[in-house]
C-alpha positions in Angstrom: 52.5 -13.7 -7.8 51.2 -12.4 -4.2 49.9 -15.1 -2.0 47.4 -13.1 -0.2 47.1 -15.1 2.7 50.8 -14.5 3.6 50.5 -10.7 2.7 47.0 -10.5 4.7 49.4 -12.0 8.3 52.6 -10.5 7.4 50.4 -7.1 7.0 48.5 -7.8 10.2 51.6 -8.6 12.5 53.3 -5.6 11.4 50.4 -3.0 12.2 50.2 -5.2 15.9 54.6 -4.5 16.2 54.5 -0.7 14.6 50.9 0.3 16.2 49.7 1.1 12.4 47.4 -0.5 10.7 46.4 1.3 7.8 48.5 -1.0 4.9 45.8 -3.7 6.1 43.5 -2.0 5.8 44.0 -0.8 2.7 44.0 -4.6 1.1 40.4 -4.3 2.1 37.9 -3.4 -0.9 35.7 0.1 0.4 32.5 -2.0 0.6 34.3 -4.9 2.7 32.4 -6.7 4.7 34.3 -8.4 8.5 32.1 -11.0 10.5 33.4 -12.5 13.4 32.4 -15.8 15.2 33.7 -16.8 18.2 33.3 -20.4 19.6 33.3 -21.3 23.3 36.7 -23.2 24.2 36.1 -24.8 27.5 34.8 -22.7 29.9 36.1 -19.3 27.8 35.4 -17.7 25.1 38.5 -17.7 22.5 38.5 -13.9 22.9 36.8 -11.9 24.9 34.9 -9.0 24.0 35.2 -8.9 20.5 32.0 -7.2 18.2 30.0 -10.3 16.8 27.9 -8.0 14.4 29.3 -7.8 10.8 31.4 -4.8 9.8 30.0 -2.8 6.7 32.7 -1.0 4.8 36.3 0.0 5.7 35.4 2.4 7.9 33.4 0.2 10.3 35.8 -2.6 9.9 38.8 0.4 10.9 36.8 1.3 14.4 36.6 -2.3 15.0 40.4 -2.3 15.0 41.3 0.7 16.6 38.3 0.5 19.3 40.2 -2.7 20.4 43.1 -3.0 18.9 44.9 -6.1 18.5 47.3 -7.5 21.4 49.0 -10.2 19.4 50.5 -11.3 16.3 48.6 -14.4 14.9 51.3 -17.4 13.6 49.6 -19.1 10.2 49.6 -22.9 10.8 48.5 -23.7 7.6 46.7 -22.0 4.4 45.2 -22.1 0.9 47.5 -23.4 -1.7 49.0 -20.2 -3.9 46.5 -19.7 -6.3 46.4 -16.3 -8.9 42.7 -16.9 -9.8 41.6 -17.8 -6.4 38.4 -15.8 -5.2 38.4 -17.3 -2.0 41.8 -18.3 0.1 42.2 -19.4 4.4 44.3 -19.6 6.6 44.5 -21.4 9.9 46.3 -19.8 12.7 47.4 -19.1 16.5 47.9 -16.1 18.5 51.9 -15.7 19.3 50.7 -14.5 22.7 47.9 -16.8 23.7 49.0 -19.8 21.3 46.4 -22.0 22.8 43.6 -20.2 21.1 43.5 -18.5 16.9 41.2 -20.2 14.9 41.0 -19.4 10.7 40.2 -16.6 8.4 38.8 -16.6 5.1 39.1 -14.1 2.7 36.9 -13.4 -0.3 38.9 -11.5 -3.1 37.9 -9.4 -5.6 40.3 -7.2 -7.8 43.6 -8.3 -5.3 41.4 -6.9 -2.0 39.4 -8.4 0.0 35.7 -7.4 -0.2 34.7 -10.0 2.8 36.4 -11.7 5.6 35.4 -13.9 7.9 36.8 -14.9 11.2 36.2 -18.1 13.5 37.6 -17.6 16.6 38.6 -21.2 18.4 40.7 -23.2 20.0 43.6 -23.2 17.1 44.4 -25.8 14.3 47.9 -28.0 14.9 50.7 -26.2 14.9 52.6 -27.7 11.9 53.0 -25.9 9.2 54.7 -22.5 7.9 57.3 -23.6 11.0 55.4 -22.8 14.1 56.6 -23.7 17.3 
């Protein structure tokens, strides 16, 4: 049984260490869809920068990723039980280089991939779970 919230991170924080995305992006159906929302945390934005229009298709969702690549591997604080039939899993996280911001992810699934996923970009959820620092 895949748990695809730890294969969507462990996927992700390989292609930030190797430079190479492309195995995440292929869990990624070819209609995907990748919104973004980023909520103010004090006086900052969580991230600067970062494309608030939805993504359509792996392609678009690709030049996201390589126009600004990611700078940091994101640490998963807590996440949907592991569920086989699941259409829709999360996952709460932090960003091993800036851990006081992440936020959560959800993914949408259909046939193993994920056909939609959206991201909230905030200060991040308690770092308990998973054994984060």
């Amino acid at each position: 049984m895949i748990d695809p919230v730890a294969r969507h991170v462990a996927l992700f924080n390989e292609g930030v260490r190797t430079g190479d995305l492309v195995p995440w992006f292929n869990t990624f159906t070819a209609d995907a869809v990748l919104t973004i929302h980023v909520a103010s945390v004090g006086d900052k934005s969580a991230v600067a920068s970062v494309p608030m229009a939805p993504a359509h298709g792996r392609p678009e969702i690709e030049a996201v990723y390589k126009g600004q690549p990611p700078g940091s591997e994101m640490c998963l604080t807590a996440g949907s039980p592991i569920d086989p039939d699941a259409e829709t899993v999360f996952g709460e996280f932090f960003w091993v280089d800036a851990p006081d911001t992440g936020g959560r992810f959800t993914l949408h699934l259909r046939g193993g991939q994920t056909e939609r996923i959206d991201i909230d970009l905030n200060a991040p959820p308690p770092r308990a779970a998973y054994g984060a620092p």
